[in-house]
PAZALUM-297254 format. One record per atom (N, C-alpha, C, O): residue in three letters; x, y, z. Coordinates in steps of 0.1 Angstrom, whole numbers, padded with zeros to 4 digits, always signed. Example, Ala and Ser with C-alpha at 12.3 -4.5 7.8 and 13.67 -1.06 7.14 Angstrom:
2
ala+0132-0057+0078ala+0123-0045+0078ala+0132-0033+0078ala+0142-0033+0085ser+0128-0022+0071ser+0137-0011+0071ser+0129+0000+0079ser+0134+0011+0080
//
This chain:
67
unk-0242+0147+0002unk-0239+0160-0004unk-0246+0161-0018unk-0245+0152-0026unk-0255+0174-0020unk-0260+0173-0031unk-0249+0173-0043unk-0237+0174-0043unk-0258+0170-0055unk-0248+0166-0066unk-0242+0181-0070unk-0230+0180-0074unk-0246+0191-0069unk-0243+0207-0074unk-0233+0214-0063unk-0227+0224-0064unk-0230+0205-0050unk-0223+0214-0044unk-0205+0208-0044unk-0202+0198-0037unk-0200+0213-0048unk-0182+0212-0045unk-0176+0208-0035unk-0174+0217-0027unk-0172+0196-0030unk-0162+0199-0016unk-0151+0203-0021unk-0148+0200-0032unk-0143+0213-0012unk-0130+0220-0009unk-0120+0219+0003unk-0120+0221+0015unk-0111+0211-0009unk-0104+0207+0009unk-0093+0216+0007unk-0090+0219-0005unk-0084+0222+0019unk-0074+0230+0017unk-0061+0220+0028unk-0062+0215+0039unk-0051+0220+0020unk-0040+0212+0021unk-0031+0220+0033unk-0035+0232+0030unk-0025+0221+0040unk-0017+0231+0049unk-0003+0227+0044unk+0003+0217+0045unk+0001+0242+0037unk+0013+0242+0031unk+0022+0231+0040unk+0020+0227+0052unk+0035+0228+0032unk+0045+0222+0042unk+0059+0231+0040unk+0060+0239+0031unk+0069+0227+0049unk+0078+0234+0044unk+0084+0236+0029unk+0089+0246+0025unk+0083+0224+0023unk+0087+0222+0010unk+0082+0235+0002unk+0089+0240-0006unk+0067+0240+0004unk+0064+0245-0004unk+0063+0259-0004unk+0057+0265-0013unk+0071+0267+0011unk+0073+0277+0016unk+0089+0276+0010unk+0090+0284+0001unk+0098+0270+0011unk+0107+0271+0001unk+0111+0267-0010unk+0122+0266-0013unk+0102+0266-0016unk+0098+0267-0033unk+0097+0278-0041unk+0101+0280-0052unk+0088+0289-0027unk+0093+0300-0029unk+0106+0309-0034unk+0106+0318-0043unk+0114+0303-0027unk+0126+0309-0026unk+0137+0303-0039unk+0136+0291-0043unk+0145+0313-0045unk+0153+0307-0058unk+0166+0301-0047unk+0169+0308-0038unk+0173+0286-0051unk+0181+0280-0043unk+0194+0286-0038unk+0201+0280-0029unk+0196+0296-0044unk+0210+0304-0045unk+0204+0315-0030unk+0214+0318-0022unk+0197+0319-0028unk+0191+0328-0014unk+0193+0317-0002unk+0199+0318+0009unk+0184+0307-0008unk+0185+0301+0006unk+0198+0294+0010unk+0198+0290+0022unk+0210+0292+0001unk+0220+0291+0000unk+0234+0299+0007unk+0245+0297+0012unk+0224+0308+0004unk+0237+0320+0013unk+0231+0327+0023unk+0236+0336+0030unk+0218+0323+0023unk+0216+0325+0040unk+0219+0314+0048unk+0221+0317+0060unk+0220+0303+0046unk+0227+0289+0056unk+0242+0295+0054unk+0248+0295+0065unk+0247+0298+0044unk+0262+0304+0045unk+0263+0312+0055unk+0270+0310+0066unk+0257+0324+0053unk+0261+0340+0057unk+0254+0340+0064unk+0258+0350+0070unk+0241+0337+0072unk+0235+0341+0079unk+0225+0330+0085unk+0213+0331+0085unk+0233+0321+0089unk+0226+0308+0099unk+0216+0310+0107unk+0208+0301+0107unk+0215+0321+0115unk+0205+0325+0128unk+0192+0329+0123unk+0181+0327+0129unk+0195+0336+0107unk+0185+0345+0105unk+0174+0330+0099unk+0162+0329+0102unk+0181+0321+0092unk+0177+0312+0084unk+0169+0301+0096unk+0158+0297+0093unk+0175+0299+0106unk+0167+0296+0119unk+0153+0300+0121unk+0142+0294+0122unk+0159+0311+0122unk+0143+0321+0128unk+0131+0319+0118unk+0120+0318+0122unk+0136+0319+0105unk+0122+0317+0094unk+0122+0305+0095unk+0111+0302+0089unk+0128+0291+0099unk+0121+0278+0099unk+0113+0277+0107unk+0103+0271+0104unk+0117+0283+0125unk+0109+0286+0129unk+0096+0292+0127unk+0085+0286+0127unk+0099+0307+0125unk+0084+0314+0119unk+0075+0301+0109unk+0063+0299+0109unk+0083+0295+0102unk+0076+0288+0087unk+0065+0278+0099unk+0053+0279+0100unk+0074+0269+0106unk+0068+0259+0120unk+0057+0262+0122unk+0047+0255+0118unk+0057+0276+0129unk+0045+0281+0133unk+0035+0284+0124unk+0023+0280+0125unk+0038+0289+0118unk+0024+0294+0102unk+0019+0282+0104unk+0008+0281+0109unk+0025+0269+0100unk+0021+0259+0095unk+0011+0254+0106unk+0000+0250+0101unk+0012+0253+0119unk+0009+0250+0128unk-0005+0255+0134unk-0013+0248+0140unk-0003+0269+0130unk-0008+0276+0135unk-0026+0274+0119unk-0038+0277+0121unk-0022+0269+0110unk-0025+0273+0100unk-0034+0255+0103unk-0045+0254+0098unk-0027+0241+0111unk-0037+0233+0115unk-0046+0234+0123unk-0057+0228+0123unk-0041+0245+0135unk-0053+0241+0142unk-0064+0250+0142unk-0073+0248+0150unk-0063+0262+0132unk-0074+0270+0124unk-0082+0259+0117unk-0094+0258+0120unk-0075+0250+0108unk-0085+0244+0099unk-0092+0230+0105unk-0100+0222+0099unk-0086+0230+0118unk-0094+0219+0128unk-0105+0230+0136unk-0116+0226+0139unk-0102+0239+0138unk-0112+0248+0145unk-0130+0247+0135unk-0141+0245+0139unk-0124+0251+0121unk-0130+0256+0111unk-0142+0242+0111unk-0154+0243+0113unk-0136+0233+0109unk-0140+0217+0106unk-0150+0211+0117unk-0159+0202+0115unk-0146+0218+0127unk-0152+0214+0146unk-0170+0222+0136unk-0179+0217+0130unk-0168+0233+0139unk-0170+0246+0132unk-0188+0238+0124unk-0200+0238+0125unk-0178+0232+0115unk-0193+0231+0100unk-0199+0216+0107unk-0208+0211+0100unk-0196+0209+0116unk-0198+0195+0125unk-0210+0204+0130unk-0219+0197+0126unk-0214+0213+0135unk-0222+0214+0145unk-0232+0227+0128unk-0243+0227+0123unk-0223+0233+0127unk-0239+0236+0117unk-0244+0230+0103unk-0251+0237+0095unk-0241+0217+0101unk-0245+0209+0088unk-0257+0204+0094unk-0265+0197+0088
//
């Protein structure tokens, strides 16, 4: 790699840091008050993440064949 060019690597969020977002008192009283709903975004969160590896395995396949 020449000396002028940057590598960029991009990390695939984890859950930790999709609820980091959140101030602890929300996610608090949604495990209280509303279990199901708090379900469904760990889910949804699952998937992003997921969905968000095998984009950057695609991406990677991707620069293999035009370097």
């Amino acid at each position: 790699m020449p000396k002028n060019k940057i590598k960029l690597e991009f990390r695939t969020p984890s859950f930790i840091d999709y609820f980091n977002a959140f101030e602890d008192e929300v996610l608090v009283d949604m495990a209280m008050n509303y279990p199901e709903t708090l379900e469904r975004m760990c889910s949804l969160i699952s998937l992003d993440i997921q969905l968000e590896v095998e984009r950057n395995k695609k991406v990677v396949s991707r620069m293999e064949y035009t370097a």
